[in-house]
N, CA, C and O atoms as CSV, one atom per row, in Angstrom:
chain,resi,resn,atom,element,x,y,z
A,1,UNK,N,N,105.829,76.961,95.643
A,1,UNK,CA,C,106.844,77.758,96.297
A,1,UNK,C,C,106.184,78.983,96.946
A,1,UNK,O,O,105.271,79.535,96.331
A,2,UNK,N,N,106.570,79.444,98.125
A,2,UNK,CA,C,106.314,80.687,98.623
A,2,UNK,C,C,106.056,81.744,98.113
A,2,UNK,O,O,106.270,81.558,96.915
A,3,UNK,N,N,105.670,82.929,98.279
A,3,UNK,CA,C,106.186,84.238,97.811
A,3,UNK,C,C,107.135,84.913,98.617
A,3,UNK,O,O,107.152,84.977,99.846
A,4,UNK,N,N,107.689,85.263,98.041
A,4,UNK,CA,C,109.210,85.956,99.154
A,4,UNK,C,C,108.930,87.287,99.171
A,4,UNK,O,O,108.399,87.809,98.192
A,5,UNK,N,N,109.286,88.075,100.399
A,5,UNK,CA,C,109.185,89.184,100.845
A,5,UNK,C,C,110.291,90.022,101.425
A,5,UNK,O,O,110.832,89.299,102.261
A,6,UNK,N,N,110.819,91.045,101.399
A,6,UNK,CA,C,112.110,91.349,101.502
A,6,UNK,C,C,111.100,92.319,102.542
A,6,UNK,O,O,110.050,92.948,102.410
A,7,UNK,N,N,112.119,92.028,103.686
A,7,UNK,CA,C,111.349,93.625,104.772
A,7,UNK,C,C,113.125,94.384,104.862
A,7,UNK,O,O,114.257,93.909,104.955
A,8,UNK,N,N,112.553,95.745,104.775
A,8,UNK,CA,C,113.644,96.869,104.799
A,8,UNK,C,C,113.475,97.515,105.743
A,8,UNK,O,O,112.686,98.441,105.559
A,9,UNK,N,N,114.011,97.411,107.016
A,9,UNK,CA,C,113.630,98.361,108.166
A,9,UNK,C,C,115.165,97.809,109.085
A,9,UNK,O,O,115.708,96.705,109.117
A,10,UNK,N,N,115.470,98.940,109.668
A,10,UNK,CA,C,116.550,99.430,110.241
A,10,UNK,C,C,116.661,98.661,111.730
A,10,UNK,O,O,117.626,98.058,112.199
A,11,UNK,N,N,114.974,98.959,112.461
A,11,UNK,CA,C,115.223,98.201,113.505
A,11,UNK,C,C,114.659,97.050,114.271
A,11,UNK,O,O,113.460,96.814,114.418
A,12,UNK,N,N,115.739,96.312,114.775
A,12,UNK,CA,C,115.326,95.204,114.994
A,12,UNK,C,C,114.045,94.033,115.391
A,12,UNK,O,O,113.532,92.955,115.091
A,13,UNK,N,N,114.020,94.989,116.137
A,13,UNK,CA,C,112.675,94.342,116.840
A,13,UNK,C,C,111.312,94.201,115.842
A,13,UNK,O,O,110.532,93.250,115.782
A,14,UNK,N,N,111.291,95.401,115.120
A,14,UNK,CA,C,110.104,95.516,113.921
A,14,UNK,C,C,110.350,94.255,113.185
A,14,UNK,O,O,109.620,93.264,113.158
A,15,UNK,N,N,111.424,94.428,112.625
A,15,UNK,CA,C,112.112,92.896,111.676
A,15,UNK,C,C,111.392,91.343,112.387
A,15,UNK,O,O,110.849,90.408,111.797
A,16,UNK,N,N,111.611,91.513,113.601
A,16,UNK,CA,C,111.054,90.452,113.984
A,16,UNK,C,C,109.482,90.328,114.124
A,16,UNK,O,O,108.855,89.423,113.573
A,17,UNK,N,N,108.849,91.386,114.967
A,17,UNK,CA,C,107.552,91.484,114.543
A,17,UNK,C,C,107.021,90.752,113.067
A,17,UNK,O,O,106.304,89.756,112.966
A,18,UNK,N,N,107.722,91.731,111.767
A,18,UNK,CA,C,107.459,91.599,110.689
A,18,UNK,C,C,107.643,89.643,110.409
A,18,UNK,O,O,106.926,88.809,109.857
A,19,UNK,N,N,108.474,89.605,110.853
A,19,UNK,CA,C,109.218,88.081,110.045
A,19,UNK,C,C,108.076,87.385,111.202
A,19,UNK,O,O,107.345,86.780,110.417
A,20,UNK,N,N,107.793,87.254,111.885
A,20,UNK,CA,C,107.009,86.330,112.917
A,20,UNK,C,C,105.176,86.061,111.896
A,20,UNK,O,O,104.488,85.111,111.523
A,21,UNK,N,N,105.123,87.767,111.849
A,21,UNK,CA,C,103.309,87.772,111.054
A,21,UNK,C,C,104.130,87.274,109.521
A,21,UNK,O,O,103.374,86.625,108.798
A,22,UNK,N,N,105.132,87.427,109.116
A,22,UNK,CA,C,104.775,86.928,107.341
A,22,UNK,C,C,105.083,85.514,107.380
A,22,UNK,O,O,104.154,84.754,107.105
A,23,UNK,N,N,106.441,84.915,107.728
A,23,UNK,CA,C,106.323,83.568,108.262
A,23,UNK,C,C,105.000,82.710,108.513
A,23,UNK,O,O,104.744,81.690,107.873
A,24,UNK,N,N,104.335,83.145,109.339
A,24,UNK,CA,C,103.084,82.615,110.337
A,24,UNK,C,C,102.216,83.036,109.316
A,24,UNK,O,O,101.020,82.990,109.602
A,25,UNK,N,N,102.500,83.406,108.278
A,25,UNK,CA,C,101.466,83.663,107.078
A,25,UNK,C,C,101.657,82.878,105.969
A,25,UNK,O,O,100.809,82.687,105.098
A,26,UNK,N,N,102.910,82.363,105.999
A,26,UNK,CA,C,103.297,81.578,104.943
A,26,UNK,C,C,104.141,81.968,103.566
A,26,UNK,O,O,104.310,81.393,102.491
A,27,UNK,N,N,104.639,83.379,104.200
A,27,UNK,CA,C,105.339,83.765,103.166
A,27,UNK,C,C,106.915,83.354,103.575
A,27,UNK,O,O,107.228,83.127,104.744
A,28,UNK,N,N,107.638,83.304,102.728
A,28,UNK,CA,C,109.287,83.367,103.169
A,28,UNK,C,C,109.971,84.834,102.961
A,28,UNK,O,O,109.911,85.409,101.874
A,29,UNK,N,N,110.549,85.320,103.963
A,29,UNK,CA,C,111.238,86.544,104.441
A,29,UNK,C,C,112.729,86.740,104.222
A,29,UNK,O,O,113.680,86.012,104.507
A,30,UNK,N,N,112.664,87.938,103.632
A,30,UNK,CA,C,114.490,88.139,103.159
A,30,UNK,C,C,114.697,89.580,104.279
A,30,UNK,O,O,113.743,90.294,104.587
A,31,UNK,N,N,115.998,89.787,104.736
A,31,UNK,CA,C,115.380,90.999,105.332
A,31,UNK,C,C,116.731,91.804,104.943
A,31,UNK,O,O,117.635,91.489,104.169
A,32,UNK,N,N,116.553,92.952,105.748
A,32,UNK,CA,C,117.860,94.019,105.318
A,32,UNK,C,C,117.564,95.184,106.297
A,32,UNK,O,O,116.440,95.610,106.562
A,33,UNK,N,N,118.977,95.726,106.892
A,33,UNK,CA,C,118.547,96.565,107.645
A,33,UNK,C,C,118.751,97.978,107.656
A,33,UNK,O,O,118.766,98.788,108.583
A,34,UNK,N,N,118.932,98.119,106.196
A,34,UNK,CA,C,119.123,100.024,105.807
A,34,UNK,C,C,118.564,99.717,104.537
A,34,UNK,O,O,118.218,98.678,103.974
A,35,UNK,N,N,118.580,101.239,104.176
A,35,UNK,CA,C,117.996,101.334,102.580
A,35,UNK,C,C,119.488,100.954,101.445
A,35,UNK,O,O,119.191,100.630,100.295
A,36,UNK,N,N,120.131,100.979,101.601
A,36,UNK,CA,C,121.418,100.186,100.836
A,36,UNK,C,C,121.487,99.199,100.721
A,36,UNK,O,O,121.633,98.790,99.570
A,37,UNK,N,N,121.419,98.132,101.934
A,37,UNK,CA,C,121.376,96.514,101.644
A,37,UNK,C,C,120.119,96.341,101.239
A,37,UNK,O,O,119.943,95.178,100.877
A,38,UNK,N,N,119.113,97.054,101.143
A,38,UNK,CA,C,117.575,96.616,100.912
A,38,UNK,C,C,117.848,96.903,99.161
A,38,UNK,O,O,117.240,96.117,98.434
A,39,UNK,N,N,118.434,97.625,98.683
A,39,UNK,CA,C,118.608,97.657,97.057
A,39,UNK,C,C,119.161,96.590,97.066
A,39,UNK,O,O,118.469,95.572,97.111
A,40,UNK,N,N,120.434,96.518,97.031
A,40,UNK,CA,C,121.302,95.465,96.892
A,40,UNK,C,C,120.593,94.267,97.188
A,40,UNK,O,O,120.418,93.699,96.110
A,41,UNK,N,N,120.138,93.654,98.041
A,41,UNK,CA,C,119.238,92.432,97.780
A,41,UNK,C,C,117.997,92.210,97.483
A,41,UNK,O,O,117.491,91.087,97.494
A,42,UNK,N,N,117.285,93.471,97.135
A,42,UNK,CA,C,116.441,93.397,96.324
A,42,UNK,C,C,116.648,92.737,94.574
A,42,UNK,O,O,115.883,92.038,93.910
A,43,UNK,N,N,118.353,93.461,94.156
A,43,UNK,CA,C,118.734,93.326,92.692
A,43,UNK,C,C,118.700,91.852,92.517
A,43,UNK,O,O,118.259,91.109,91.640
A,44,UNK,N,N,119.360,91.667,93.732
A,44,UNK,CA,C,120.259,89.766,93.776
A,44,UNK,C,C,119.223,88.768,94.188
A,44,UNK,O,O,119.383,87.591,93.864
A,45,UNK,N,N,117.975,89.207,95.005
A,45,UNK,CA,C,117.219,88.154,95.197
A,45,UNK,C,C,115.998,88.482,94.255
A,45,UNK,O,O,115.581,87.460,93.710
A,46,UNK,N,N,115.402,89.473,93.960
A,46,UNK,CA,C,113.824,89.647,93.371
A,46,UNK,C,C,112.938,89.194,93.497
A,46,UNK,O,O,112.296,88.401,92.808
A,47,UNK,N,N,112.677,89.965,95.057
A,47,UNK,CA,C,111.460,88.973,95.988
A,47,UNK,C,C,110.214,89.475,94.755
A,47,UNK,O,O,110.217,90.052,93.668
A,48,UNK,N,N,108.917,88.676,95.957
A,48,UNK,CA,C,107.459,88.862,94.939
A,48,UNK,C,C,107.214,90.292,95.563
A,48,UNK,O,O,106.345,90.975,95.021
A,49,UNK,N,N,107.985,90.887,96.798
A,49,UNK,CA,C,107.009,92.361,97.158
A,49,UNK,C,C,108.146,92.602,98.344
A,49,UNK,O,O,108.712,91.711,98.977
A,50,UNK,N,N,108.386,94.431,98.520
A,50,UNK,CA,C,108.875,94.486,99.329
A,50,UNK,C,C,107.982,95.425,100.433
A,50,UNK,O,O,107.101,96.270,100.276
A,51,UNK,N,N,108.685,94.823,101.685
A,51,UNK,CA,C,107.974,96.199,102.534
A,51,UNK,C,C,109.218,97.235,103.169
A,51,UNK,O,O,110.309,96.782,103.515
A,52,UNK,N,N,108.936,98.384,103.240
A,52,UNK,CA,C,110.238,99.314,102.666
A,52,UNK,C,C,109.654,100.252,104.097
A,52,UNK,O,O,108.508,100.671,104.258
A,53,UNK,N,N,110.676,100.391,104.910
A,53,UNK,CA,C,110.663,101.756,106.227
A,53,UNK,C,C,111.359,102.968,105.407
A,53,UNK,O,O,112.220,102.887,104.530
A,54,UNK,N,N,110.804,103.983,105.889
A,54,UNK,CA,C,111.329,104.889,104.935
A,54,UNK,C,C,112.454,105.860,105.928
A,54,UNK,O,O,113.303,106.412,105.228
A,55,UNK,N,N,112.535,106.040,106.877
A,55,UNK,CA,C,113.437,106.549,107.693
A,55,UNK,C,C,114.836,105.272,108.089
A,55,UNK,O,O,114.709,104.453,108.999
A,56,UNK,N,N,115.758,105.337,107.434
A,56,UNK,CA,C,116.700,104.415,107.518
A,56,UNK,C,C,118.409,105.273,107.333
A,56,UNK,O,O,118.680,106.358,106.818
A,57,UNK,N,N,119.237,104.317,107.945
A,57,UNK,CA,C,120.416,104.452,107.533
A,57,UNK,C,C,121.489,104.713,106.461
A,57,UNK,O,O,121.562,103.491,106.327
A,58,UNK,N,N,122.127,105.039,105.832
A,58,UNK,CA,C,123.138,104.771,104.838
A,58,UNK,C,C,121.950,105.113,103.805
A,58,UNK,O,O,122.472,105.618,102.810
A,59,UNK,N,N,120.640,105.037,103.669
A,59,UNK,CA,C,119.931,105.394,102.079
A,59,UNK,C,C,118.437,105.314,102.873
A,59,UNK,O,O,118.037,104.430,103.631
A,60,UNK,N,N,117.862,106.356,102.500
A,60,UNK,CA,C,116.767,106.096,102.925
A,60,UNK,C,C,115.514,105.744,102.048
A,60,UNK,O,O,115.763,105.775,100.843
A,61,UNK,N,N,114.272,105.429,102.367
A,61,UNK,CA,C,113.142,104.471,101.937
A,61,UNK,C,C,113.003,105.171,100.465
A,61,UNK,O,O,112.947,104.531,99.414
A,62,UNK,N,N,112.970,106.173,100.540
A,62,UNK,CA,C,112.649,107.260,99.433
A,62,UNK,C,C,113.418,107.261,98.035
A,62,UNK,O,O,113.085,107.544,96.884
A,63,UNK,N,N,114.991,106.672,98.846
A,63,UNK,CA,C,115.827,106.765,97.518
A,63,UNK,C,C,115.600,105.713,97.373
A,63,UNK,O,O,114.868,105.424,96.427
A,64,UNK,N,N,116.282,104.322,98.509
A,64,UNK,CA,C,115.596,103.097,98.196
A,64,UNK,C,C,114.664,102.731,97.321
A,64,UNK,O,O,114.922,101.922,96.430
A,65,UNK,N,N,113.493,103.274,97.468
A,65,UNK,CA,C,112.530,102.967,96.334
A,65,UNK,C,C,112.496,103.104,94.676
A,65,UNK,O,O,112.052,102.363,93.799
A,66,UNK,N,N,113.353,104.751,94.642
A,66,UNK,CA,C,113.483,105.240,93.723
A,66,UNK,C,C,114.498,104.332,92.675
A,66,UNK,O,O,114.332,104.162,91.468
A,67,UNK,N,N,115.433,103.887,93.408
A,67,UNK,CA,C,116.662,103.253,92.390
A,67,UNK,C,C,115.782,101.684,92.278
A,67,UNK,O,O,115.970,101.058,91.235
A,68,UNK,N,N,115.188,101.294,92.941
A,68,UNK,CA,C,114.403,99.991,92.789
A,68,UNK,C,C,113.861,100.120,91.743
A,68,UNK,O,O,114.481,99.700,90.767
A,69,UNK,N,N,112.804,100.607,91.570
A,69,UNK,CA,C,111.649,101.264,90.520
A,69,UNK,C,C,112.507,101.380,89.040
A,69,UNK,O,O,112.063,101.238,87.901
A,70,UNK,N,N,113.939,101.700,89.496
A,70,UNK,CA,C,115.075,102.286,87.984
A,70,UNK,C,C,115.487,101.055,87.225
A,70,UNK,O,O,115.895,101.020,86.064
A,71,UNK,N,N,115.303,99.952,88.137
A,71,UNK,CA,C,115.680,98.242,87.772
A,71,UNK,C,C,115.039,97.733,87.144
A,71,UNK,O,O,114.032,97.368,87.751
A,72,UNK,N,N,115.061,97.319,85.593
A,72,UNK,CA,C,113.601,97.194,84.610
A,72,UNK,C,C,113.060,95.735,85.072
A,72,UNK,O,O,111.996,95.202,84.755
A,73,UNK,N,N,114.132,95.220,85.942
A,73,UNK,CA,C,113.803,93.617,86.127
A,73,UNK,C,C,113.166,94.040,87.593
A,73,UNK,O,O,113.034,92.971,88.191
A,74,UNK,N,N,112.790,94.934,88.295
A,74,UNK,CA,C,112.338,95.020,89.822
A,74,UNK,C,C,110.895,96.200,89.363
A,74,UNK,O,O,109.961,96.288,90.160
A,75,UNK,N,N,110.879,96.849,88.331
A,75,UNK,CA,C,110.276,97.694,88.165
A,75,UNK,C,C,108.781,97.835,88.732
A,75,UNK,O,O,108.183,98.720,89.345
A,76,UNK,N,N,108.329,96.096,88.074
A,76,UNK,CA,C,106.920,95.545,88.414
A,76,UNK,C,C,106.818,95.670,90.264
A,76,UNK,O,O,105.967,96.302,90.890
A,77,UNK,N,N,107.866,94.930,90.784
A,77,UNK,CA,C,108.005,94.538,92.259
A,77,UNK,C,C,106.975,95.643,92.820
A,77,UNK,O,O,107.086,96.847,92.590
A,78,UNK,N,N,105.796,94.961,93.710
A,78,UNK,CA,C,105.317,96.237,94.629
A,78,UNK,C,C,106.373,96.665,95.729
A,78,UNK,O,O,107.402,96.059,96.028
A,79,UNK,N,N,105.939,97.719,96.206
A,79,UNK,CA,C,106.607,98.213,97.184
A,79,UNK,C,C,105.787,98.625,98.303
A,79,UNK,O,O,105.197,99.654,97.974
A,80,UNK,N,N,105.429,98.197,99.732
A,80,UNK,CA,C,105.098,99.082,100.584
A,80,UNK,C,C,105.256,99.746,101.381
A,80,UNK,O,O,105.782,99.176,102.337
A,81,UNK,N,N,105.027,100.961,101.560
A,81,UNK,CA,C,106.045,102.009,102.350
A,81,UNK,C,C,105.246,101.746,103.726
A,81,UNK,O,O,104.056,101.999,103.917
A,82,UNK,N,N,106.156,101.183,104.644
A,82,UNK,CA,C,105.347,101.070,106.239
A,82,UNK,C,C,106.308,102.094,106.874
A,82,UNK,O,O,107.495,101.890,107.131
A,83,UNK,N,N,105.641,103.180,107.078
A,83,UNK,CA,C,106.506,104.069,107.499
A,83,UNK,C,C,105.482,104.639,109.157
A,83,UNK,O,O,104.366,104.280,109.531
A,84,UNK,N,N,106.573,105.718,109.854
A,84,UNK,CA,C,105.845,106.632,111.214
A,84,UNK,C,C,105.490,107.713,110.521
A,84,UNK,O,O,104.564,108.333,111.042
A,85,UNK,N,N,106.042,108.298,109.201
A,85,UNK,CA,C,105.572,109.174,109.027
A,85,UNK,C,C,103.848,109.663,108.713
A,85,UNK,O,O,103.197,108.881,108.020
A,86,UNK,N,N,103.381,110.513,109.054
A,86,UNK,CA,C,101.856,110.710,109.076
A,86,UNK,C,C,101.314,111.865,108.526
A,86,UNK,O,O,100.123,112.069,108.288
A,87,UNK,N,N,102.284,112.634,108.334
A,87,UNK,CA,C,101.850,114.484,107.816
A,87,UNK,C,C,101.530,114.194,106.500
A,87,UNK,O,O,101.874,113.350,105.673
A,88,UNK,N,N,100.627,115.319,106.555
A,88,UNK,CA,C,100.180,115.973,105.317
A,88,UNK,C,C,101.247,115.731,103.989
A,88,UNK,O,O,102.145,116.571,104.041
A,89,UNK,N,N,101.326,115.207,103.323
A,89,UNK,CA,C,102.289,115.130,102.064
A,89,UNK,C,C,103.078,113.815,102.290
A,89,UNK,O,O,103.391,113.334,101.201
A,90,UNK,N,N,103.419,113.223,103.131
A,90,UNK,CA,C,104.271,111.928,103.247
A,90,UNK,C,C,103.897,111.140,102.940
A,90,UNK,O,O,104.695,110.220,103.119
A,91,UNK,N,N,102.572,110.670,102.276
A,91,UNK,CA,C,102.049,109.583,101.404
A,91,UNK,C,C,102.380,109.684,99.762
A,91,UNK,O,O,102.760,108.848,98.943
A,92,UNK,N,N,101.976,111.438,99.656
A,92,UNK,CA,C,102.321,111.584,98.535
A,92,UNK,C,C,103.948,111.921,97.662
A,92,UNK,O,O,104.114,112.016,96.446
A,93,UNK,N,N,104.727,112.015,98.489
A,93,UNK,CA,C,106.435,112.161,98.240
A,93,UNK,C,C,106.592,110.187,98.120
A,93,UNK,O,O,107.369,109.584,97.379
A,94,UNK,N,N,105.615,109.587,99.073
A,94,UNK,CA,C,106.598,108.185,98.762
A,94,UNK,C,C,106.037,107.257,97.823
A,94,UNK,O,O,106.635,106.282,97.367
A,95,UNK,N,N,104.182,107.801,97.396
A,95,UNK,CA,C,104.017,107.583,95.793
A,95,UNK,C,C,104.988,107.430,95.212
A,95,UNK,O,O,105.581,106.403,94.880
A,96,UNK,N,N,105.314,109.080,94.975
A,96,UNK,CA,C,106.033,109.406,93.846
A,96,UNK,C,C,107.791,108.897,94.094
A,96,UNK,O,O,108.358,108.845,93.003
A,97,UNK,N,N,108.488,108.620,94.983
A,97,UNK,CA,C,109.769,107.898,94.895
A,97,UNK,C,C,109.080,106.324,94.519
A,97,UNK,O,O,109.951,105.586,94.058
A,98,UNK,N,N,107.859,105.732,94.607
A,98,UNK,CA,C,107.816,104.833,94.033
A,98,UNK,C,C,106.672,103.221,94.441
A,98,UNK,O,O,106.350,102.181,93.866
A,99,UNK,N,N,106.383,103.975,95.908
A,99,UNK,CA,C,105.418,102.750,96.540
A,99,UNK,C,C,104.046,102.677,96.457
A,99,UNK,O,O,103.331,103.651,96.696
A,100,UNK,N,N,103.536,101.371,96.068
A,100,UNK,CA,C,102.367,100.912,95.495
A,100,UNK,C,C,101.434,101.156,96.318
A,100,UNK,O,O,100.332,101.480,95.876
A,101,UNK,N,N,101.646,101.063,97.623
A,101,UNK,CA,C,100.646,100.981,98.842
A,101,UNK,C,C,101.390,101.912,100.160
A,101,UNK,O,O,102.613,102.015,100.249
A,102,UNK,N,N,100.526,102.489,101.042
A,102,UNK,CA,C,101.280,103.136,102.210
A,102,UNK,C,C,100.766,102.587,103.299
A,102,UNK,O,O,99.613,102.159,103.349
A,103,UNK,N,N,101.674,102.557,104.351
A,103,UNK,CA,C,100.821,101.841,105.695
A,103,UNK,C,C,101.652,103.221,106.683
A,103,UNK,O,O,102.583,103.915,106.272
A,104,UNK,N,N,101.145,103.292,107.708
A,104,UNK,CA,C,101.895,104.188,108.576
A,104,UNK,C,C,101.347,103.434,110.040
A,104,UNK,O,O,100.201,103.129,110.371
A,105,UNK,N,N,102.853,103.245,110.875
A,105,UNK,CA,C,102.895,102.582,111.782
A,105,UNK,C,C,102.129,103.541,113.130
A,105,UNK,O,O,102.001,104.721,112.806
A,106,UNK,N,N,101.555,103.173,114.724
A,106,UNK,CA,C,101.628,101.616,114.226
A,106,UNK,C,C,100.814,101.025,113.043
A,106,UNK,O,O,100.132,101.825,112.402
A,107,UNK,N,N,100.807,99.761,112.691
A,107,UNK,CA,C,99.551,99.117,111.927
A,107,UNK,C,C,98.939,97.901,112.103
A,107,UNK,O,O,99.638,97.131,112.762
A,108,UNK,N,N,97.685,97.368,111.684
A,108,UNK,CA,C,97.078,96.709,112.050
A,108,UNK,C,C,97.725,95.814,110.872
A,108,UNK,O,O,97.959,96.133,109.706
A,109,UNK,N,N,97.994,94.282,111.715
A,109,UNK,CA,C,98.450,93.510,110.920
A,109,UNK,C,C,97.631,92.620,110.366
A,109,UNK,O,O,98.213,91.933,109.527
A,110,UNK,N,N,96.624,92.394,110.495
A,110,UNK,CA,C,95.570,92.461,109.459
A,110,UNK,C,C,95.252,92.903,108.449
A,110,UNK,O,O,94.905,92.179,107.516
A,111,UNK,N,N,95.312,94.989,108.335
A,111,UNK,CA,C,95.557,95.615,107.294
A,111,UNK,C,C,96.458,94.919,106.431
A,111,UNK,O,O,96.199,94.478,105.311
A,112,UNK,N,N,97.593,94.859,107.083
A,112,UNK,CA,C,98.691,94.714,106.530
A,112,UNK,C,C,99.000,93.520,105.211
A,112,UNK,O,O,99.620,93.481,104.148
A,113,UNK,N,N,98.139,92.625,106.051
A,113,UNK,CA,C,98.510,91.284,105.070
A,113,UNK,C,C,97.165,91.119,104.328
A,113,UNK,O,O,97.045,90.113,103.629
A,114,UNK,N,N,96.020,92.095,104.410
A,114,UNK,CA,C,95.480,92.294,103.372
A,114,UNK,C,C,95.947,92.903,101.991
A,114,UNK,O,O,95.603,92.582,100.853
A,115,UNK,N,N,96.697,93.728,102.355
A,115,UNK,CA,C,97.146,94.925,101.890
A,115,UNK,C,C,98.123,93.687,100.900
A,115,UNK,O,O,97.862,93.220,99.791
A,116,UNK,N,N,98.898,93.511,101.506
A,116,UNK,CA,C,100.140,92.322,100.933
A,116,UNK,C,C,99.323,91.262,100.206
A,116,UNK,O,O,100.022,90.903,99.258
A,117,UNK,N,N,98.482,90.772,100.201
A,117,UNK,CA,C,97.430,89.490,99.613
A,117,UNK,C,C,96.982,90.543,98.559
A,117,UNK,O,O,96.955,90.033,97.439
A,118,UNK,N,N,96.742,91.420,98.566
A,118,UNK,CA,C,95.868,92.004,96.956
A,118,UNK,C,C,97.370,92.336,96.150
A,118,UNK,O,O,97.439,91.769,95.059
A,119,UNK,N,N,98.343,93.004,96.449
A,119,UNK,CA,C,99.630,93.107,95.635
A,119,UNK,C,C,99.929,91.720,95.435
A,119,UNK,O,O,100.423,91.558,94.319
A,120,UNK,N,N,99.852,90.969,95.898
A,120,UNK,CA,C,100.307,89.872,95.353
A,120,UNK,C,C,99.235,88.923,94.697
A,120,UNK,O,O,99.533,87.750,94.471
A,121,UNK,N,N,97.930,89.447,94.376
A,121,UNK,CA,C,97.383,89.022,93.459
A,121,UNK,C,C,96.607,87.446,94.351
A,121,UNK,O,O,96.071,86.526,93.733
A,122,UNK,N,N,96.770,87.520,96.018
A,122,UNK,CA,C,96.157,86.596,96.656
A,122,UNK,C,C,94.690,86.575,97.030
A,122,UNK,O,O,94.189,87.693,97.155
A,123,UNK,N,N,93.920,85.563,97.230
A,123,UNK,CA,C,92.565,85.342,98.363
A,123,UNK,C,C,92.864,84.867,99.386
A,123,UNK,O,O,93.534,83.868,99.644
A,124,UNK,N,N,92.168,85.870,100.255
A,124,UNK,CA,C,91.969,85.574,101.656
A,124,UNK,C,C,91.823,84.079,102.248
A,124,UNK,O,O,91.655,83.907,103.455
């Protein structure tokens, strides 16, 4: 079976980007397009890893993460924060709400699914 991947990002076009490289990678893709439906089907599906935008709608990446992390059954779940943010401290605020790895857009999707292959315990 696959590993499933939940992408949390607001807008569209990224979603597709995203779903085109994890697909074409061989993962299967859940998606959601605010930080609210990204909890909520995080609880109900419990992908193997999520990738989490942190500037979003209705809840953002930050809390998102935080109430994820609060779920003893999601607790393990990595999280990666693919965010625009780039300043000084915005790696370290989304540590601490809860993500395993940081990417800041744009990114190399290469990085990326390296990045995703070691959280998930894969070889290249």
């Amino acid at each position: 079976m696959n590993k499933r991947i939940l992408v949390v990002e607001d807008q569209e076009d990224l979603r597709d980007v995203l779903r085109t490289l994890l697909t074409g990678s061989g993962y299967d893709v859940l998606e959601a397009a605010d930080g609210r439906a990204g909890v909520t089907k995080a609880k109900s599906e419990r992908p193997d890893l999520i990738l989490m935008d942190i500037q979003m709608p209705l809840l953002d990446g930050y809390q998102a993460m935080r109430e994820i992390k609060a779920d003893p059954k999601l607790k393990s779940t990595p999280i990666v924060a693919v965010s625009s943010y780039a300043m000084k401290g915005d790696e370290d605020k989304a540590r601490t709400a809860g993500c395993d790895h940081y990417v800041t857009k744009p990114y190399s999707p290469i990085q990326l699914l390296r990045i995703i292959r070691s959280c998930l315990d894969e070889r290249e």
